[in-house]
Backbone and ligand atoms as CSV (ligand in chain L), in Angstrom:
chain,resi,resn,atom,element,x,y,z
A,1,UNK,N,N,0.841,-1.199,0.000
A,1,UNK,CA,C,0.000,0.000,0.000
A,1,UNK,C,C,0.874,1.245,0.000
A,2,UNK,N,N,0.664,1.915,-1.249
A,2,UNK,CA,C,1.668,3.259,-0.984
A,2,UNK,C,C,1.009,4.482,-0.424
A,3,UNK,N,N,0.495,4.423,0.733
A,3,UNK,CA,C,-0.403,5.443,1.617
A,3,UNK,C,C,0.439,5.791,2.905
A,4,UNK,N,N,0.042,6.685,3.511
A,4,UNK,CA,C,0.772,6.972,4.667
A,4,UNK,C,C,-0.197,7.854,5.668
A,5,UNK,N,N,0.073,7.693,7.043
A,5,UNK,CA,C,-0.822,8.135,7.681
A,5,UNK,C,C,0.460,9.252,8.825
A,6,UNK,N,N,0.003,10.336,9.467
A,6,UNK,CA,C,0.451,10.702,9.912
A,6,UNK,C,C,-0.083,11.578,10.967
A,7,UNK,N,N,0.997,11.237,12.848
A,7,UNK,CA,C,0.011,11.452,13.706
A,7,UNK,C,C,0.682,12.220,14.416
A,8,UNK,N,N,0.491,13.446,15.199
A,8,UNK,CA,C,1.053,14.233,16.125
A,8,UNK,C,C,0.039,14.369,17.368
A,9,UNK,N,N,1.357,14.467,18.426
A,9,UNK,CA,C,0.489,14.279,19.875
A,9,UNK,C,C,0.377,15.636,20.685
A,10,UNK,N,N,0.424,15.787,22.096
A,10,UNK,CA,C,-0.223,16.998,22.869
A,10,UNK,C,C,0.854,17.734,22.187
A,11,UNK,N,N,0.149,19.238,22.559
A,11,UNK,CA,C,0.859,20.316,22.580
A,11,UNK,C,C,1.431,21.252,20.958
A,12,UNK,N,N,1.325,20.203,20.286
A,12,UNK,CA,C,2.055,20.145,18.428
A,12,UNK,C,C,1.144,21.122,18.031
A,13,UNK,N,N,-0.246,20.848,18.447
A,13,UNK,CA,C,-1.005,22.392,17.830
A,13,UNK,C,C,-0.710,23.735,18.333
A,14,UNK,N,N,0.239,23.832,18.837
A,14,UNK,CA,C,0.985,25.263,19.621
A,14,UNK,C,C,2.398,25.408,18.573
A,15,UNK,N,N,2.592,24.636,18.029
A,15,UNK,CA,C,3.928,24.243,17.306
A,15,UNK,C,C,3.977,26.240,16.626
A,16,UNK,N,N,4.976,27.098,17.173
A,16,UNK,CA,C,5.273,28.357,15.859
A,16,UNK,C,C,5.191,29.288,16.885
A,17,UNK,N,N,4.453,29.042,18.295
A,17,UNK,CA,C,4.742,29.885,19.263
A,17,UNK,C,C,4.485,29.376,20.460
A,18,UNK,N,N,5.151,27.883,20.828
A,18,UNK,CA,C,5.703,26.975,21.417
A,18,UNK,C,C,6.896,27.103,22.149
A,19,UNK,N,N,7.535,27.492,22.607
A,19,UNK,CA,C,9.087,27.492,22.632
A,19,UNK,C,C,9.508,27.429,21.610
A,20,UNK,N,N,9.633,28.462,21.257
A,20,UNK,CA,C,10.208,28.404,19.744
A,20,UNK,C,C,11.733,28.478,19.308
A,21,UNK,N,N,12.141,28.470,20.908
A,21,UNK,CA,C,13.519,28.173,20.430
A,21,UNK,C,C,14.084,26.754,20.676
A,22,UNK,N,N,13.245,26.018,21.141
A,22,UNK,CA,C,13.383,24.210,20.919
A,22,UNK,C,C,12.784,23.780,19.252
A,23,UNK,N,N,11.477,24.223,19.533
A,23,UNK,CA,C,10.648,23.652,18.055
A,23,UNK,C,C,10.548,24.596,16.804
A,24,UNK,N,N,10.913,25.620,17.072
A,24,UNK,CA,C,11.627,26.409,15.597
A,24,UNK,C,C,10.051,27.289,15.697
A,25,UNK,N,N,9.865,27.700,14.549
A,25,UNK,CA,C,8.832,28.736,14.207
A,25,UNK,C,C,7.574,28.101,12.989
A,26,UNK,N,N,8.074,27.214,12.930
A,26,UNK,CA,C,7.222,26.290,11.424
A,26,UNK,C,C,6.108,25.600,12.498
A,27,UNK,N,N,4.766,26.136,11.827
A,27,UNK,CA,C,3.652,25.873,12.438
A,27,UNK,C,C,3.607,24.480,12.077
A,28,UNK,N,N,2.478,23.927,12.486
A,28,UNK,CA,C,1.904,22.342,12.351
A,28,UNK,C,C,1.244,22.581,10.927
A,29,UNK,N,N,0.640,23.855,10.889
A,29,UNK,CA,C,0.105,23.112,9.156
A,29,UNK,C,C,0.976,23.690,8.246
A,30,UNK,N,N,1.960,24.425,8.857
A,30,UNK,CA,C,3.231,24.311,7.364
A,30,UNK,C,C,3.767,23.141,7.424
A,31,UNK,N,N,4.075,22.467,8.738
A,31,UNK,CA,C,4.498,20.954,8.364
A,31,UNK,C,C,3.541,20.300,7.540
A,32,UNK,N,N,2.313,20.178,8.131
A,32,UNK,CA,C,1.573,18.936,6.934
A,32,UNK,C,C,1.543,19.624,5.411
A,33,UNK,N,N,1.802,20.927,5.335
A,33,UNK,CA,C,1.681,21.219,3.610
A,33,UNK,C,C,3.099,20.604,3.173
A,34,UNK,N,N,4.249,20.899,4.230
A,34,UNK,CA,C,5.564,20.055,3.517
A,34,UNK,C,C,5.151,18.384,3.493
A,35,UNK,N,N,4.402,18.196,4.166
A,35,UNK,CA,C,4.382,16.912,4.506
A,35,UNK,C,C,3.647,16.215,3.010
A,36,UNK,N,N,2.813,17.346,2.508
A,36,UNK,CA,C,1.844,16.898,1.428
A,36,UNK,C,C,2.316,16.977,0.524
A,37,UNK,N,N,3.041,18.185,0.111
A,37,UNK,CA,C,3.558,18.206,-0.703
A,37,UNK,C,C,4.851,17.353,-1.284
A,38,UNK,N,N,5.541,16.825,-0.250
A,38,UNK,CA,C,6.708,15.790,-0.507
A,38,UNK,C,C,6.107,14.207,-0.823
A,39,UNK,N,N,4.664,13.557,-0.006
A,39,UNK,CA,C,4.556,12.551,-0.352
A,39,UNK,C,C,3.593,12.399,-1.775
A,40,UNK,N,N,3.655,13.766,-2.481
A,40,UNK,CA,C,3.238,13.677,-3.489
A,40,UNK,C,C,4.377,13.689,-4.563
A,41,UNK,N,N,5.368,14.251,-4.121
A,41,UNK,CA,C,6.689,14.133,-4.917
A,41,UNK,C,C,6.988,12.984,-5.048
A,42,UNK,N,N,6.605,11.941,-3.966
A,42,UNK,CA,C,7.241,10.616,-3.489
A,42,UNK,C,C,6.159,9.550,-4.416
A,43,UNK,N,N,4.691,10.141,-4.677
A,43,UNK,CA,C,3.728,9.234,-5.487
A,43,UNK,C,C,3.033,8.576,-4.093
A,44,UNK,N,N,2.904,8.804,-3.118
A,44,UNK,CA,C,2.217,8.689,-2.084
A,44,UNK,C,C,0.754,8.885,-1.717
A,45,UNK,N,N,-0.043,8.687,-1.138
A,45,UNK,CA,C,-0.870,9.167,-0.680
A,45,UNK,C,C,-0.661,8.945,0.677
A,46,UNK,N,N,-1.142,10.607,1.451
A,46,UNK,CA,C,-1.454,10.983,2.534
A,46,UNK,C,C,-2.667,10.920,2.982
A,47,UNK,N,N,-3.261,9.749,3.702
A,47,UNK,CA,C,-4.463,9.640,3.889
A,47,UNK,C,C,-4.985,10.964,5.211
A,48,UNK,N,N,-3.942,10.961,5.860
A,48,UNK,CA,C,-4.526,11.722,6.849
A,48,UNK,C,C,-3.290,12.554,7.843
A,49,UNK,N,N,-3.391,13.943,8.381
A,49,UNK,CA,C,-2.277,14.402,8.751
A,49,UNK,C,C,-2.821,15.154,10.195
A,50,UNK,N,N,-3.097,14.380,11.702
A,50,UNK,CA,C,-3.899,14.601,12.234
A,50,UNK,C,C,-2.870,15.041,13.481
A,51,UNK,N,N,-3.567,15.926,14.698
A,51,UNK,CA,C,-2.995,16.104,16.017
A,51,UNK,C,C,-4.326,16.044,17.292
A,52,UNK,N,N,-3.742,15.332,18.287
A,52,UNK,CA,C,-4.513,15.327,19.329
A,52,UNK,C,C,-3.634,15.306,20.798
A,53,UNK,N,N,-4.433,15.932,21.726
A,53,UNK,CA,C,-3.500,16.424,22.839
A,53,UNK,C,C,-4.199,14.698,23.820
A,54,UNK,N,N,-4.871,14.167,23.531
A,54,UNK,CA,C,-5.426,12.740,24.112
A,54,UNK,C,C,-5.150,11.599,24.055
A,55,UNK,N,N,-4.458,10.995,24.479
A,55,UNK,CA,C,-3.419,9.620,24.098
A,55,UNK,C,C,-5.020,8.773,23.316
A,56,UNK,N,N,-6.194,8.855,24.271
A,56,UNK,CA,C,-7.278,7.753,23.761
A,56,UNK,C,C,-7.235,7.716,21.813
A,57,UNK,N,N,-7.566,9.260,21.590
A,57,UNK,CA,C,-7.601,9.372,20.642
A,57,UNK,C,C,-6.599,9.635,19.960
A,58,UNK,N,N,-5.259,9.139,19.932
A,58,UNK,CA,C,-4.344,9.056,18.980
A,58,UNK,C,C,-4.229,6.879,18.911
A,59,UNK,N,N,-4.565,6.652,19.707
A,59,UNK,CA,C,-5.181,5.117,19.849
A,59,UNK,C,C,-6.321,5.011,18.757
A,60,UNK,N,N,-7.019,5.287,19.043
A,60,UNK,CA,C,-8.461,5.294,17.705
A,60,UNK,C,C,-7.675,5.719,16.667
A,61,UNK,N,N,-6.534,6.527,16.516
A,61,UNK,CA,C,-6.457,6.854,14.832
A,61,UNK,C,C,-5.245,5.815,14.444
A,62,UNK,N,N,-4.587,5.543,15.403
A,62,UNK,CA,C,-3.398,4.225,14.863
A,62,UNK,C,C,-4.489,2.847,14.407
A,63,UNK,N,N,-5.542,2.963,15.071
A,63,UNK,CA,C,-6.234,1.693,14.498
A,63,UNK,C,C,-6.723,2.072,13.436
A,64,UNK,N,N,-7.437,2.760,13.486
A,64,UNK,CA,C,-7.581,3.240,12.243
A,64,UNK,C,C,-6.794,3.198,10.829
A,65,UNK,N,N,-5.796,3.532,10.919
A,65,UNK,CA,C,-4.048,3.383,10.329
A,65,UNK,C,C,-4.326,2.359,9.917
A,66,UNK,N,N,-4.612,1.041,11.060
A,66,UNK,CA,C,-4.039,-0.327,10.013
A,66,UNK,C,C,-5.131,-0.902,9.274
A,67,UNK,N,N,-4.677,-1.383,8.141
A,67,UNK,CA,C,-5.479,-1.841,7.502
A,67,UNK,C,C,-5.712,-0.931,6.040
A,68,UNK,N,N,-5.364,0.752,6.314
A,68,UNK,CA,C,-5.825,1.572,5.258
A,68,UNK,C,C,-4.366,2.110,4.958
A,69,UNK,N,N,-3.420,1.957,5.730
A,69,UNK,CA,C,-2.519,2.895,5.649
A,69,UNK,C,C,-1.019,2.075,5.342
A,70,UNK,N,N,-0.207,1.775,4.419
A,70,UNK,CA,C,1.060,1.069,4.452
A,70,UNK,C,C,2.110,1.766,5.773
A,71,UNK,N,N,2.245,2.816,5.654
A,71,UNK,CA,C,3.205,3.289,6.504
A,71,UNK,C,C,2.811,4.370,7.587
A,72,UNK,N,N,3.417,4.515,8.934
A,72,UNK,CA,C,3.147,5.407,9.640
A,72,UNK,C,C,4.184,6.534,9.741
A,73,UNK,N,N,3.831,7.421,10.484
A,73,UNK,CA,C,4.947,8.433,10.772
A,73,UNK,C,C,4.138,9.008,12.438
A,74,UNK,N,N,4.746,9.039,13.470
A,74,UNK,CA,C,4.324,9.682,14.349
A,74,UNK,C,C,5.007,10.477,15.583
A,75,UNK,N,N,4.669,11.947,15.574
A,75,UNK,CA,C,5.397,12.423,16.845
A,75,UNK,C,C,4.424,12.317,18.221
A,76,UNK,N,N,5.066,11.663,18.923
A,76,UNK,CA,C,3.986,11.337,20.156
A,76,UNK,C,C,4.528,12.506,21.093
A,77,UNK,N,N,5.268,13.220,20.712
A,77,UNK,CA,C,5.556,14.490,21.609
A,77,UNK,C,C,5.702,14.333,23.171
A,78,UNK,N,N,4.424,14.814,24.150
A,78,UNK,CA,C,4.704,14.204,25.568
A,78,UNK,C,C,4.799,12.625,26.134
A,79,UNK,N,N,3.906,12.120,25.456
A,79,UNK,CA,C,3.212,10.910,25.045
A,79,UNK,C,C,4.730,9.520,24.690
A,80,UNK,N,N,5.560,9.845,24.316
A,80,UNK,CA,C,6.885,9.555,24.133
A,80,UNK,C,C,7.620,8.624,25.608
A,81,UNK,N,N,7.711,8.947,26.228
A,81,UNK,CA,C,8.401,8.223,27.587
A,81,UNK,C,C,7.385,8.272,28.465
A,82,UNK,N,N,6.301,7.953,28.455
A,82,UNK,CA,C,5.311,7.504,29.245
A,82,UNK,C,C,3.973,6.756,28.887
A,83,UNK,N,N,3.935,6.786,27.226
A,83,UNK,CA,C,2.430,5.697,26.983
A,83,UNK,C,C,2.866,4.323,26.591
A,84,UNK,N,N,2.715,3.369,27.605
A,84,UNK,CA,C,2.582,1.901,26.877
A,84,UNK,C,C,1.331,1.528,26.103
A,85,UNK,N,N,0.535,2.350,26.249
A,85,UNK,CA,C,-0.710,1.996,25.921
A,85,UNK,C,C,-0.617,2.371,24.199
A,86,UNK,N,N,-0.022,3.478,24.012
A,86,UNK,CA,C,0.496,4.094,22.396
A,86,UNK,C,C,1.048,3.217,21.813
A,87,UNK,N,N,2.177,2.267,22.463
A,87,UNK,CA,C,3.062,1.346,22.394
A,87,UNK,C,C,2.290,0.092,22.149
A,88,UNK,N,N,1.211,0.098,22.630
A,88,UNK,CA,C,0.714,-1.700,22.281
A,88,UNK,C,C,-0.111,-1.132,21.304
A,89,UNK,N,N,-0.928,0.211,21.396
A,89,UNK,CA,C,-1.116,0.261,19.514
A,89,UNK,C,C,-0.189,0.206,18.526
A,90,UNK,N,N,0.668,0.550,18.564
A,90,UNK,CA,C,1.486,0.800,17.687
A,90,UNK,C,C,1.907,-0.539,17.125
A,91,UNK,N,N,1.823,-1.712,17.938
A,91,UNK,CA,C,2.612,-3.165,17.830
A,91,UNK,C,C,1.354,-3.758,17.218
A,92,UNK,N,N,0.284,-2.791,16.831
A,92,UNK,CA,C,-0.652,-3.781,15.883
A,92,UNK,C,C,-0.564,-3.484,14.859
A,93,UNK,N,N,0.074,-2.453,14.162
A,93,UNK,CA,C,0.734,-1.659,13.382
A,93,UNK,C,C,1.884,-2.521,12.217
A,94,UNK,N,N,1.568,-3.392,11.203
A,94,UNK,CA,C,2.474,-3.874,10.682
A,94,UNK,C,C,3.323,-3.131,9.905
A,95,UNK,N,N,2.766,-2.270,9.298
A,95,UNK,CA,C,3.959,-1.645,8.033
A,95,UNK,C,C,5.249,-0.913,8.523
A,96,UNK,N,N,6.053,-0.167,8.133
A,96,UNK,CA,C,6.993,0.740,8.323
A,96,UNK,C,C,6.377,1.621,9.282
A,97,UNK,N,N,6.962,2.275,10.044
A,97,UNK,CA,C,6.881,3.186,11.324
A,97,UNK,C,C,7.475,3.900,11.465
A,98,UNK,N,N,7.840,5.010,11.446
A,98,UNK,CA,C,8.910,6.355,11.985
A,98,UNK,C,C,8.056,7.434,12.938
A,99,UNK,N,N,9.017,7.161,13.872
A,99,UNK,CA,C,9.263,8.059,15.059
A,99,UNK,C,C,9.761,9.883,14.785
A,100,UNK,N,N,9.154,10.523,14.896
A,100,UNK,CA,C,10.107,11.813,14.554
A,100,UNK,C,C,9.611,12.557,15.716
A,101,UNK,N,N,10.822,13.363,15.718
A,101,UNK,CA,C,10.957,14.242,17.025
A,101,UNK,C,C,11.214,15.308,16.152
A,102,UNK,N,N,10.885,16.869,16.939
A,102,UNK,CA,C,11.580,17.596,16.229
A,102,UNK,C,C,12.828,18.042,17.155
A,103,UNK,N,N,13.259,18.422,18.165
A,103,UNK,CA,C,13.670,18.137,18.725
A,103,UNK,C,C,15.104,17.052,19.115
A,104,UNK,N,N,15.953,17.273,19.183
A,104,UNK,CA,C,17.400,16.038,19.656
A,104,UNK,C,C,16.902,15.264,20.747
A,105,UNK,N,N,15.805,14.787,21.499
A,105,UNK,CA,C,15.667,14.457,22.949
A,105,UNK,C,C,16.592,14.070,23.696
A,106,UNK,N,N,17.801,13.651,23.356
A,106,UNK,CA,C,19.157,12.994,23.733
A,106,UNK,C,C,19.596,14.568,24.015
A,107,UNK,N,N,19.634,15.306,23.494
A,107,UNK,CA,C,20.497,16.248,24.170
A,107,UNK,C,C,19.443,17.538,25.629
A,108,UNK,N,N,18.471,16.974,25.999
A,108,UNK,CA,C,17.189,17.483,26.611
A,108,UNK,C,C,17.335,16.896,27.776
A,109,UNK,N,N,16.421,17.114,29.063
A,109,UNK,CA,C,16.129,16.920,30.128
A,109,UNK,C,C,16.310,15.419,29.874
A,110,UNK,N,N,16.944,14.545,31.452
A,110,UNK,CA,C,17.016,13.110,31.082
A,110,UNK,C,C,15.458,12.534,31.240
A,111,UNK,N,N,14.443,12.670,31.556
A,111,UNK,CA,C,13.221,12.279,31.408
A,111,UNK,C,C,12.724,11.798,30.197
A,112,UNK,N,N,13.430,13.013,28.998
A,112,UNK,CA,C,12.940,12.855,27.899
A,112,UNK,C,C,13.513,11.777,27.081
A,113,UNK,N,N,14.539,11.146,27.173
A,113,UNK,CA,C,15.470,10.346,26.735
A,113,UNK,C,C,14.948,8.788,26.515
A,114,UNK,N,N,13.753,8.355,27.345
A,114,UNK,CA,C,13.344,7.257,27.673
A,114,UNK,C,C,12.325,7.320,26.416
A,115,UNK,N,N,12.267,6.315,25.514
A,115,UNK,CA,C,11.347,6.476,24.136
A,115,UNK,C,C,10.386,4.883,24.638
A,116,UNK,N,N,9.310,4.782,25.181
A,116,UNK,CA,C,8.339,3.362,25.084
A,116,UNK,C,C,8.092,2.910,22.846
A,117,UNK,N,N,7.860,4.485,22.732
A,117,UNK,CA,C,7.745,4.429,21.103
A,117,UNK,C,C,8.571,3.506,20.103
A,118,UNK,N,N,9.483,3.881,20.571
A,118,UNK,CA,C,10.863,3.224,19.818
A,118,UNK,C,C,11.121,1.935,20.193
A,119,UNK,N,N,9.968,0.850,21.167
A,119,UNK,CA,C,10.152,-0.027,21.143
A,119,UNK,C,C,9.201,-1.396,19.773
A,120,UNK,N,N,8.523,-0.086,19.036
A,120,UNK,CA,C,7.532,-0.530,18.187
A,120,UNK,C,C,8.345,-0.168,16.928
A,121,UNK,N,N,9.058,1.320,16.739
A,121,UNK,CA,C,9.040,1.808,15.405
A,121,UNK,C,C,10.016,1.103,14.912
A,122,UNK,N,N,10.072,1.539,13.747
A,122,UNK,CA,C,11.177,1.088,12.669
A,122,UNK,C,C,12.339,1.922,12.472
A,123,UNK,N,N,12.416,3.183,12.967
A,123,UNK,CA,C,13.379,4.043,12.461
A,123,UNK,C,C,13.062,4.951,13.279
A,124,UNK,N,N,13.769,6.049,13.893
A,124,UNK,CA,C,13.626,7.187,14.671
A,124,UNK,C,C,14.319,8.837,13.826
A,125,UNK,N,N,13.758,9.301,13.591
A,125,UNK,CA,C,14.287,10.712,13.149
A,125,UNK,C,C,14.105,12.400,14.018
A,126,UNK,N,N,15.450,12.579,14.665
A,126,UNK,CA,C,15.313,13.448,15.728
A,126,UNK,C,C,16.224,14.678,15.452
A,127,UNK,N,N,15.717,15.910,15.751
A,127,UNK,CA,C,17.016,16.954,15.525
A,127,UNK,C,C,16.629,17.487,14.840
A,128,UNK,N,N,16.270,17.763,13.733
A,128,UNK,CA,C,15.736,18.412,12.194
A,128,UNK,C,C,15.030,19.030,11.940
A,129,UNK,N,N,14.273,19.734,13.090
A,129,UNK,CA,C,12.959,20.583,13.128
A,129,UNK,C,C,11.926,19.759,12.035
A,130,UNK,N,N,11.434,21.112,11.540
A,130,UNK,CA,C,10.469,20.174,10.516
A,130,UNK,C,C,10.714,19.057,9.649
A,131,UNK,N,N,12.388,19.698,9.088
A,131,UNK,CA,C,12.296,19.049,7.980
A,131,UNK,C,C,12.832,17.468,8.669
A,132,UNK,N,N,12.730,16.944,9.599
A,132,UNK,CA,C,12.802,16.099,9.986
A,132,UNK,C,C,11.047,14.588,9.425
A,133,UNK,N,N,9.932,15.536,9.522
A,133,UNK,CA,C,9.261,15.234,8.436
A,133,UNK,C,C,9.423,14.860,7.693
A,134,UNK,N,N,9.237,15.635,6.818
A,134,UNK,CA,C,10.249,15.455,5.117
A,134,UNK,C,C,10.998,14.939,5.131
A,135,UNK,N,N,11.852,14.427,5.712
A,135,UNK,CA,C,12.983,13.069,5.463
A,135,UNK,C,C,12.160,12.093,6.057
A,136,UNK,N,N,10.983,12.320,6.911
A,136,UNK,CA,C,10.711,10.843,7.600
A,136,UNK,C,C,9.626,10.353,6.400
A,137,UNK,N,N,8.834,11.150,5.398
A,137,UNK,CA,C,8.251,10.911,4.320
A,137,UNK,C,C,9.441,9.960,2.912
A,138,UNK,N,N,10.815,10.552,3.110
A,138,UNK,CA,C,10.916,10.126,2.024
A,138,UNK,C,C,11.202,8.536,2.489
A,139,UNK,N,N,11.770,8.157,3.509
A,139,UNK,CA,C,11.851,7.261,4.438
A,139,UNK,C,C,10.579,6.050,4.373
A,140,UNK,N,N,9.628,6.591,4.497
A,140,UNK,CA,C,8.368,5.710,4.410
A,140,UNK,C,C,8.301,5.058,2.932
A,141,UNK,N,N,8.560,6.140,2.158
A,141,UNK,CA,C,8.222,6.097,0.742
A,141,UNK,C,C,9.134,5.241,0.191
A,142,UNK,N,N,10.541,5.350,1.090
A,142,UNK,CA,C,11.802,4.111,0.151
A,142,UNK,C,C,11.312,2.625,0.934
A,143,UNK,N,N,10.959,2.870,2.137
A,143,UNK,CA,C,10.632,0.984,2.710
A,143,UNK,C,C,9.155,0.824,1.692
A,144,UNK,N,N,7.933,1.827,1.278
A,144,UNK,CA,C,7.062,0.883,0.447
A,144,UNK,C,C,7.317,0.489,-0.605
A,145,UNK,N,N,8.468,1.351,-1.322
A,145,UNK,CA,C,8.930,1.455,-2.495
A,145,UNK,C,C,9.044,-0.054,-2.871
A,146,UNK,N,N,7.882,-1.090,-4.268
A,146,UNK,CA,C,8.131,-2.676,-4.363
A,146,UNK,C,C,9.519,-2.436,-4.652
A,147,UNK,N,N,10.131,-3.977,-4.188
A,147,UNK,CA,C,11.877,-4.647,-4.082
A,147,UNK,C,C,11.832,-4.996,-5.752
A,148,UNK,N,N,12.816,-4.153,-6.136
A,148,UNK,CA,C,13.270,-4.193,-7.464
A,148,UNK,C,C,13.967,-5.665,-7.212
A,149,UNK,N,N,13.321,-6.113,-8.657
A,149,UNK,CA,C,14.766,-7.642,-8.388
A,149,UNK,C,C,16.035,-6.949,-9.064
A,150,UNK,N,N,17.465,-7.312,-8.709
A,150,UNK,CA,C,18.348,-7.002,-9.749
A,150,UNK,C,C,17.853,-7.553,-11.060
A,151,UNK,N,N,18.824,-7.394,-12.292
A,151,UNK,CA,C,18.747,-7.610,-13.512
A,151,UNK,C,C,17.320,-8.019,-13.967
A,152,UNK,N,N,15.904,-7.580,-13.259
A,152,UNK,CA,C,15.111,-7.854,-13.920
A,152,UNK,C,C,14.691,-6.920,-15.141
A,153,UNK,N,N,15.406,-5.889,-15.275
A,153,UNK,CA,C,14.711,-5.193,-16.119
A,153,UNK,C,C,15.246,-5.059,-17.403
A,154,UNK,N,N,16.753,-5.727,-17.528
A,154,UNK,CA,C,17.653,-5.858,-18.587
A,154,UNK,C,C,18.389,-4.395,-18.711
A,155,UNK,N,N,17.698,-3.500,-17.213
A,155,UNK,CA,C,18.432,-1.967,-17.874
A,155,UNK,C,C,19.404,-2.033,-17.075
A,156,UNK,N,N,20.901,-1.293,-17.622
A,156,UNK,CA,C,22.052,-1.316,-17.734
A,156,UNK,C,C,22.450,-0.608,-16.113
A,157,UNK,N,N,21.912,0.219,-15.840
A,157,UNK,CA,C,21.978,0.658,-14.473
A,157,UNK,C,C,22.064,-1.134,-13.318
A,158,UNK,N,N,21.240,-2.074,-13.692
A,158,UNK,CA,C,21.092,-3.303,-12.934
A,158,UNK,C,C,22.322,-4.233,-13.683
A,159,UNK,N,N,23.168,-3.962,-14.540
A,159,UNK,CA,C,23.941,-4.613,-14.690
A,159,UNK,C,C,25.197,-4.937,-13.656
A,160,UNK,N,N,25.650,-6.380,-13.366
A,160,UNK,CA,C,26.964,-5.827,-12.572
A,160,UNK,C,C,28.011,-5.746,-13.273
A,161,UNK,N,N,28.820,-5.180,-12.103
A,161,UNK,CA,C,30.459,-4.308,-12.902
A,161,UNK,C,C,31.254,-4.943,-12.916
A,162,UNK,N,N,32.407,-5.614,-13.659
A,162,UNK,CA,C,32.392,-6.652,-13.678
A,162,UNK,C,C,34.141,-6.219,-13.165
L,1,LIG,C1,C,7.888,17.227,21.371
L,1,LIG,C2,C,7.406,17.328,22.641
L,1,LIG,O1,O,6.248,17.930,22.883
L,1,LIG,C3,C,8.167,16.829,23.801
L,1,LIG,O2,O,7.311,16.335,24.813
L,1,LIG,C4,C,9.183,15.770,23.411
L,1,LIG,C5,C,9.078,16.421,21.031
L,1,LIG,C6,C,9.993,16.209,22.206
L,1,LIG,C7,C,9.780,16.964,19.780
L,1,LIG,O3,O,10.959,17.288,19.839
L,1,LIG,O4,O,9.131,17.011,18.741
L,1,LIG,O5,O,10.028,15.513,24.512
């Protein structure tokens, strides 16, 4: 499925006058327009680019996720070192998964350091402000990307070098 779903947790709807000298100045819906605009570069569909400050309901939308969605992307923001409950959704979650922070959390308060998330995802992307996004899109887009066989295509790029 080349779809992607994408979920942000408490507080992200403050994202631009937030602490803006941790999370930069790029609102939440300039992220999802980068966000849209790249997994359309990528041939993607973005089924959905959602935020909720309620662990319940970021639970209802990961289920939601499976079944419609090949890949996830999610910042669980506070939600990060304290929901197991995010965590056993997430583990029903088969496709590709990325974690993004905007944020380094490794270089932050040691509280923040503890990820339950990262015991589900596939990949973690931290540090990068927004465009940490945008790389976690193109990311999704190379694990759905179908497994080229070598030399199936007879084109010369799949040849080996000898
Ligand atoms: C966002 C938050 O709201 C914090 O609770 C996390 C994360 C870091 C971020 O960097 O995107 O600790």
């Amino acid at each position: 499925m080349r779809s992607i779903a994408i979920l942000n947790g408490p507080s992200l709807n403050l994202l631009g006058e937030r602490e803006p000298h941790i999370y930069g100045t790029t609102t939440l819906a300039d992220i999802e327009q980068m966000c849209r605009a790249q997994a359309e570069r990528q041939g993607l569909e973005l089924l959905f680019f959602r935020q909720s400050n309620h662990e319940g309901q970021i639970i209802d939308w990961i289920q939601e996720a499976r079944g419609r969605a090949g890949g996830l992307m999610i910042n669980p923001a506070g939600f990060t070192s304290t929901s197991i409950a995010i965590l056993d959704a997430l583990k029903t979650f088969s496709g590709p998964m990325i974690e993004v922070h905007l944020s380094n959390i490794h270089q932050r308060e040691s509280y923040r350091h503890h990820s339950y998330i990262s015991y589900a995802a596939t990949g973690v992307i931290m540090g990068f402000g927004a465009q940490g996004y945008v790389r976690a899109v193109d990311a999704l887009a190379a694990m759905l990307r179908p497994a080229v066989k070598p030399h199936s295509f007879g084109d010369i790029a799949h040849e080996p070098i000898e």
